[in-house]
TORKOL-4160 file (C-alpha; in steps of 0.2 Angstrom, whole numbers, padded with zeros to 4 digits, m for minus):
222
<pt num="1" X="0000" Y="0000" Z="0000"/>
<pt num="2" X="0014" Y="0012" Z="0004"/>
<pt num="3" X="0021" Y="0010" Z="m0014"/>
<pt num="4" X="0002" Y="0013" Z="m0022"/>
<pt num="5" X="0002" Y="0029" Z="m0011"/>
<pt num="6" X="0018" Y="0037" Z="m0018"/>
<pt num="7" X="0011" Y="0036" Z="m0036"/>
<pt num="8" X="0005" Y="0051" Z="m0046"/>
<pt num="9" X="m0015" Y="0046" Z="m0048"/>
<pt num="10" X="m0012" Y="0047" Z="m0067"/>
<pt num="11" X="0002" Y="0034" Z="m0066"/>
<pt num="12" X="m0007" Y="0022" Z="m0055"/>
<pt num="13" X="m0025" Y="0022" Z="m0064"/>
<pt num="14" X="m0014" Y="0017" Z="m0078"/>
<pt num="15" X="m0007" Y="0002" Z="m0068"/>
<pt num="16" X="m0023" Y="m0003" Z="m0061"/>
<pt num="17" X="m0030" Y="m0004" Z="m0078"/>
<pt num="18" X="m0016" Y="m0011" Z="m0086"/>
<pt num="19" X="m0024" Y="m0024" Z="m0099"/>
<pt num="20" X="m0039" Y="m0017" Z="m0103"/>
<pt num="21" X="m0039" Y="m0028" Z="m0119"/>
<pt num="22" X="m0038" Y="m0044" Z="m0112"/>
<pt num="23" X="m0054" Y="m0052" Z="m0109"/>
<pt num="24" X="m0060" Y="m0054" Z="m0092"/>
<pt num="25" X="m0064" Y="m0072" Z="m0098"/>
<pt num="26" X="m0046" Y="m0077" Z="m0095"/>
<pt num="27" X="m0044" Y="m0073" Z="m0080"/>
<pt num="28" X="m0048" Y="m0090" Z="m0072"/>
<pt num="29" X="m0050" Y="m0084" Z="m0054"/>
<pt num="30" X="m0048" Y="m0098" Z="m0041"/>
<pt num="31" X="m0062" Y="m0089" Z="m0029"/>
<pt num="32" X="m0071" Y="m0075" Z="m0035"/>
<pt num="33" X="m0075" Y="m0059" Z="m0024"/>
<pt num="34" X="m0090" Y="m0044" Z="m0027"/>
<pt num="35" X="m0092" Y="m0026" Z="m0023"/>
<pt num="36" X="m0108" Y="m0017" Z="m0025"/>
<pt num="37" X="m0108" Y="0000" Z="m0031"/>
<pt num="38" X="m0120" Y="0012" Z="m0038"/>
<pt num="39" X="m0114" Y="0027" Z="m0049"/>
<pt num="40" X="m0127" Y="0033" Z="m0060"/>
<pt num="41" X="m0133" Y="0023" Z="m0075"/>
<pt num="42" X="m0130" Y="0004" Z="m0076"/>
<pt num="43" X="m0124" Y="0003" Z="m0090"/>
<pt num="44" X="m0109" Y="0016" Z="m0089"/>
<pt num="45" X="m0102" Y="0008" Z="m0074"/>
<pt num="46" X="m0106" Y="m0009" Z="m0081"/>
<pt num="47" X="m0097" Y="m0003" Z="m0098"/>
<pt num="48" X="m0081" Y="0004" Z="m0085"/>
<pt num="49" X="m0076" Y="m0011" Z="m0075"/>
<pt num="50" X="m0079" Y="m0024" Z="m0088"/>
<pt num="51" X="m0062" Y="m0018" Z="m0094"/>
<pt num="52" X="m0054" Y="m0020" Z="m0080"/>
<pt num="53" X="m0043" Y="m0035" Z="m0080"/>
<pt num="54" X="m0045" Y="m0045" Z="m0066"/>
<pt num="55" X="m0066" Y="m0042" Z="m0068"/>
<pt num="56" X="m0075" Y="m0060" Z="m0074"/>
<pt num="57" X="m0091" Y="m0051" Z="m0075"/>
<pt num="58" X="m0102" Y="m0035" Z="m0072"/>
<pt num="59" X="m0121" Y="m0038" Z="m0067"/>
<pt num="60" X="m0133" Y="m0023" Z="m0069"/>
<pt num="61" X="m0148" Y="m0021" Z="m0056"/>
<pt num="62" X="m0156" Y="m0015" Z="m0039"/>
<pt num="63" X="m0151" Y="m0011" Z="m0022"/>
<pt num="64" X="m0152" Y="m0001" Z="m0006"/>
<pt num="65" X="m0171" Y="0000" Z="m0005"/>
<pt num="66" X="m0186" Y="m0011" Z="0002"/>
<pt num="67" X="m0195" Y="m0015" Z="m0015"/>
<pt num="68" X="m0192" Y="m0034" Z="m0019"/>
<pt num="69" X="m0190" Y="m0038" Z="m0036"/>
<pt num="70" X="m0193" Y="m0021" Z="m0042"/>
<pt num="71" X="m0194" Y="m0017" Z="m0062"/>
<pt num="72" X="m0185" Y="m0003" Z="m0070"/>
<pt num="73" X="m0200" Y="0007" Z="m0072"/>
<pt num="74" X="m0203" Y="0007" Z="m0052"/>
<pt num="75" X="m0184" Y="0010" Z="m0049"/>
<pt num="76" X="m0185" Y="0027" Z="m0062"/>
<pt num="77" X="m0200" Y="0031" Z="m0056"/>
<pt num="78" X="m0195" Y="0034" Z="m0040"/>
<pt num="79" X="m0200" Y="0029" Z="m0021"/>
<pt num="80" X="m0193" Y="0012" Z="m0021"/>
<pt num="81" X="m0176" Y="0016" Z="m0012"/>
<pt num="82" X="m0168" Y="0007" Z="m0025"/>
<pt num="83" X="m0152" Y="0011" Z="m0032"/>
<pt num="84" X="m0145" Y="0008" Z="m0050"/>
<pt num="85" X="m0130" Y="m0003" Z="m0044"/>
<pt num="86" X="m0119" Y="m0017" Z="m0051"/>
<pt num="87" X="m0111" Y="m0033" Z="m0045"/>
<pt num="88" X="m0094" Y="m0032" Z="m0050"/>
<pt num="89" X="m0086" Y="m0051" Z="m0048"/>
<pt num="90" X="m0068" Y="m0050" Z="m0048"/>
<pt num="91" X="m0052" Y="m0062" Z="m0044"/>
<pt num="92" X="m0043" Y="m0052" Z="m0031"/>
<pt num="93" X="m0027" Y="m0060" Z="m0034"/>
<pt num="94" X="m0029" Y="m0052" Z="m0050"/>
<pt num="95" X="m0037" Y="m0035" Z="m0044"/>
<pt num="96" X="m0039" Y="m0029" Z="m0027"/>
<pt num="97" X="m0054" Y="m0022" Z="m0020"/>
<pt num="98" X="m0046" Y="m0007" Z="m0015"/>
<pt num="99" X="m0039" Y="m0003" Z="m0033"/>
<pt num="100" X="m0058" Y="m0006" Z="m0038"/>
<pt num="101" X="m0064" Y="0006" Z="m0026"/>
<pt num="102" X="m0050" Y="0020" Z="m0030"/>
<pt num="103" X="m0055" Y="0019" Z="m0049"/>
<pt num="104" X="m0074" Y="0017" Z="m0045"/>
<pt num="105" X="m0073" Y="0035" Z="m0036"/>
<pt num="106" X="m0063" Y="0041" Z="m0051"/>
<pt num="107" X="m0075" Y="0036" Z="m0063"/>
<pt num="108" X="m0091" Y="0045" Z="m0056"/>
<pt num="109" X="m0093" Y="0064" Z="m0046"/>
<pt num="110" X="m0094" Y="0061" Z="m0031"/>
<pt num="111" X="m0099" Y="0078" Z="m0027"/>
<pt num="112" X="m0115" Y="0076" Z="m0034"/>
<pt num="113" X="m0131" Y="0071" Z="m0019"/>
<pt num="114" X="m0144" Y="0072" Z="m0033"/>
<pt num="115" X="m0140" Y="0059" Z="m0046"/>
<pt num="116" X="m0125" Y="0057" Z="m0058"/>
<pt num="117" X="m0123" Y="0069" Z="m0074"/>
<pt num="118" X="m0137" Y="0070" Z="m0084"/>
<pt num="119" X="m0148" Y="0057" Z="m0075"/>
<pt num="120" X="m0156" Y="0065" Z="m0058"/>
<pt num="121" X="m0166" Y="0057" Z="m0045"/>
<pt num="122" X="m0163" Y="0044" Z="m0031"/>
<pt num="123" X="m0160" Y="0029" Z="m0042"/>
<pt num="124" X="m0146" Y="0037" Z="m0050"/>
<pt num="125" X="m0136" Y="0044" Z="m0034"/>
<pt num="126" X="m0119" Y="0034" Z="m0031"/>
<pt num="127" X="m0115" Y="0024" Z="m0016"/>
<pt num="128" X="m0104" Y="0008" Z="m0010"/>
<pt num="129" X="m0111" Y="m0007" Z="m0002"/>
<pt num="130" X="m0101" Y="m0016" Z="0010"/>
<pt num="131" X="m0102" Y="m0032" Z="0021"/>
<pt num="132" X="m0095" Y="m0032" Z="0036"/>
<pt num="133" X="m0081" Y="m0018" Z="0045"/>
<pt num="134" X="m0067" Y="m0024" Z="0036"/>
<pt num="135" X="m0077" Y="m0020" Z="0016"/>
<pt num="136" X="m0081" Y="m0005" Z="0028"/>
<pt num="137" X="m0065" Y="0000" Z="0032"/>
<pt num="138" X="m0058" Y="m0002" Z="0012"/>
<pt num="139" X="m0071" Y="0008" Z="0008"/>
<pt num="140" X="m0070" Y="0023" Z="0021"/>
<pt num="141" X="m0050" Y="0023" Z="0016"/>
<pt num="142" X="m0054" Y="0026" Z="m0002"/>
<pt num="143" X="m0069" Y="0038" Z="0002"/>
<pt num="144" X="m0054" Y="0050" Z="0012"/>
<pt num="145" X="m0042" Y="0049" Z="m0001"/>
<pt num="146" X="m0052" Y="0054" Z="m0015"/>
<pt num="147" X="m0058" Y="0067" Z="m0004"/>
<pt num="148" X="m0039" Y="0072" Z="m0001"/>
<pt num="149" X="m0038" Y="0070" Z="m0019"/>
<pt num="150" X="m0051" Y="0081" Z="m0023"/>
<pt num="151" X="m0050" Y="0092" Z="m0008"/>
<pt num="152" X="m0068" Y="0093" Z="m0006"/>
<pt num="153" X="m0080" Y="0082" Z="0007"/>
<pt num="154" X="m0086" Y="0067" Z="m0005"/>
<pt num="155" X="m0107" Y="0063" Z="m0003"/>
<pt num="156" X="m0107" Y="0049" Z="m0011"/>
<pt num="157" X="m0112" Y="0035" Z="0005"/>
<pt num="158" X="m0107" Y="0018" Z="0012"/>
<pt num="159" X="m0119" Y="0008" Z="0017"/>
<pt num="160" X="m0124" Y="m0010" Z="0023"/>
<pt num="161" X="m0126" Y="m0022" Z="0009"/>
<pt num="162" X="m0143" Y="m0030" Z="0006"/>
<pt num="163" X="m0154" Y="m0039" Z="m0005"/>
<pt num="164" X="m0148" Y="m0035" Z="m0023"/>
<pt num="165" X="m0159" Y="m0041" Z="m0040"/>
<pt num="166" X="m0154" Y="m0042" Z="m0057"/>
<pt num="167" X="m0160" Y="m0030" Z="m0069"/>
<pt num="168" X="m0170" Y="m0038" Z="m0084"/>
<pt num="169" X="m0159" Y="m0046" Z="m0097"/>
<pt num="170" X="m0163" Y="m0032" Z="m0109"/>
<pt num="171" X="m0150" Y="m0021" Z="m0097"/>
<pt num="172" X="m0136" Y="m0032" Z="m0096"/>
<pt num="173" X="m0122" Y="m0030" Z="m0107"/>
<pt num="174" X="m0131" Y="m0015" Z="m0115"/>
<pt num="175" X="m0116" Y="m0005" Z="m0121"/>
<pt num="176" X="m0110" Y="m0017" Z="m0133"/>
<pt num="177" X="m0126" Y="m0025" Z="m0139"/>
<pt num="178" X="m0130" Y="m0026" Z="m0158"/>
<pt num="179" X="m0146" Y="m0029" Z="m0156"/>
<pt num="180" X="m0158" Y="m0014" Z="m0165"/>
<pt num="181" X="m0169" Y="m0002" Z="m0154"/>
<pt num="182" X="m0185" Y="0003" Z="m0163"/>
<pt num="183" X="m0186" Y="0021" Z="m0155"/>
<pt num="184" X="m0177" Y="0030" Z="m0141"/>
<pt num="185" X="m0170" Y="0048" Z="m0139"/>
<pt num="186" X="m0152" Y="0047" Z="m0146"/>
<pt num="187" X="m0158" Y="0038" Z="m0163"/>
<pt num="188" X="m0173" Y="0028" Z="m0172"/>
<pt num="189" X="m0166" Y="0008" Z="m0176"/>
<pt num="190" X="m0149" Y="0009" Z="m0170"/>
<pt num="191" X="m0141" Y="m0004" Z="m0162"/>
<pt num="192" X="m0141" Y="m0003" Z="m0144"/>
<pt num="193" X="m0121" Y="0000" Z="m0142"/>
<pt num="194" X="m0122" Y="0016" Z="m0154"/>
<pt num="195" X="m0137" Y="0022" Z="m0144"/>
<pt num="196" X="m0127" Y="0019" Z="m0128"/>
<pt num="197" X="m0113" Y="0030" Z="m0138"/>
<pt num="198" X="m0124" Y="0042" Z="m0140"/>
<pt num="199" X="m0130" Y="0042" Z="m0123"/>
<pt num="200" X="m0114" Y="0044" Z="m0113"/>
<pt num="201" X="m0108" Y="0058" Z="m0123"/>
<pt num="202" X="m0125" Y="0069" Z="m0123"/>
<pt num="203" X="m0127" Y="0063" Z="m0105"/>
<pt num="204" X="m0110" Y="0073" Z="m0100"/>
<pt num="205" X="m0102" Y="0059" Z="m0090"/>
<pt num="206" X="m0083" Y="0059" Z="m0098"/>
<pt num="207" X="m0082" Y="0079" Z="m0098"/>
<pt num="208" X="m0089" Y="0079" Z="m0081"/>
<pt num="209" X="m0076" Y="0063" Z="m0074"/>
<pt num="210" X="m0062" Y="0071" Z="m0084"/>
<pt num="211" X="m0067" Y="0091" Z="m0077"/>
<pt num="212" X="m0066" Y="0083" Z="m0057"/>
<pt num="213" X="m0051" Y="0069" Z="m0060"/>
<pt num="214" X="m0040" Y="0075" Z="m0077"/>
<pt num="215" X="m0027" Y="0062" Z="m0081"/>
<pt num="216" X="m0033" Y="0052" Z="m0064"/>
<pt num="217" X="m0048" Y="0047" Z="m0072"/>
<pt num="218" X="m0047" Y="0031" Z="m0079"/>
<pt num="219" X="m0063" Y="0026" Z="m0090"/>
<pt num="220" X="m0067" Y="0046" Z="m0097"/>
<pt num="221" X="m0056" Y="0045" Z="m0115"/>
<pt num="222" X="m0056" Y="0058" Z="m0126"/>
């Protein structure tokens, strides 16, 4: 950890995502570990951490309110407590949990009570979910450090794991979808992937990331 603290942010998100092309698939992980995190629409964060080596797989749903099995409709709608959050399974020998919390704050504002960019509302504001003092602990260390980073207090909560469900299929894997979308606001029959294109950059996310993080932020290209 000492070493990891000494090194400019921009050179360690490079390090920590060192092999972005390699498919997660390869990485045969003896036992497999999960952090919960919510930070604005599924799909970005889904999009982000599916890059990362070290990450088997990235599942999209619901968490943090009382609603069980709630439908996306409900979540947007508002009043369920749920959070748009993902399951991000991960070989820790691989990938720590703490270099997947120190690019998950760097991949989102954590500034922002109200919802994430372009999407407002409760099911759009960030947060981590932890099981037990120690996931606590990890995550209160990477919470104070990306406040030093930033230099402001962050707003972006920890809190106690729960029940979480699994978005309908139609979410998962989103981003790099070919299949066509009759009708939506960024485009009329484009395949999913172009409209999610379309979405992230109209939605702000990358010029946001990049405004707060610069050359520490380790998904906003461009």
């Amino acid at each position: 950890m000492g070493l990891l603290k000494s090194l400019k942010p921009a050179l360690l998100a490079v390090l920590i995502v060192m092999g972005l092309t390699v498919n997660a698939k390869e990485v045969h992980a003896a036992e497999t570990e999960v952090l919960t995190v919510a930070g604005g629409c599924f799909w970005c964060v889904e999009a982000d951490f599916e890059k990362v080596r070290g990450v088997s797989e990235v599942v999209s749903g619901y968490t943090g309110g009382k609603v069980e099995n709630p439908t996306y409709e409900q979540v947007v709608r508002g009043g369920t407590g749920h959070y748009e959050a993902v399951q991000i399974r991960f070989d820790p020998d691989a990938v720590s949990r703490e270099q997947l919390l120190h690019l998950f704050f760097r991949s989102i504002d954590p500034l922002d009570a109200g919802g994430q960019f372009c999407d407002r509302g409760e099911s759009y504001r960030s947060a981590i979910f932890v099981d037990g003092p120690a996931e606590r602990r990890l995550a209160t260390d990477a919470k104070d450090a990306a406040a030093t980073a930033l230099g402001q207090d962050i707003v972006t909560p920890i809190l106690e794991e729960g029940p979480f469900y699994r978005a309908e299929d139609y979410h998962q894997d989103y981003y790099k979808s070919d299949d066509r979308i009759a009708f939506t606001s960024v485009g009329i029959g484009v395949p999913k992937r172009v409209a999610y294109n379309r979405y992230r950059d109209r939605c702000g996310r990358d010029a946001r990331v990049r405004e707060l993080w610069g050359e520490a932020a380790p998904f906003a290209g461009g």
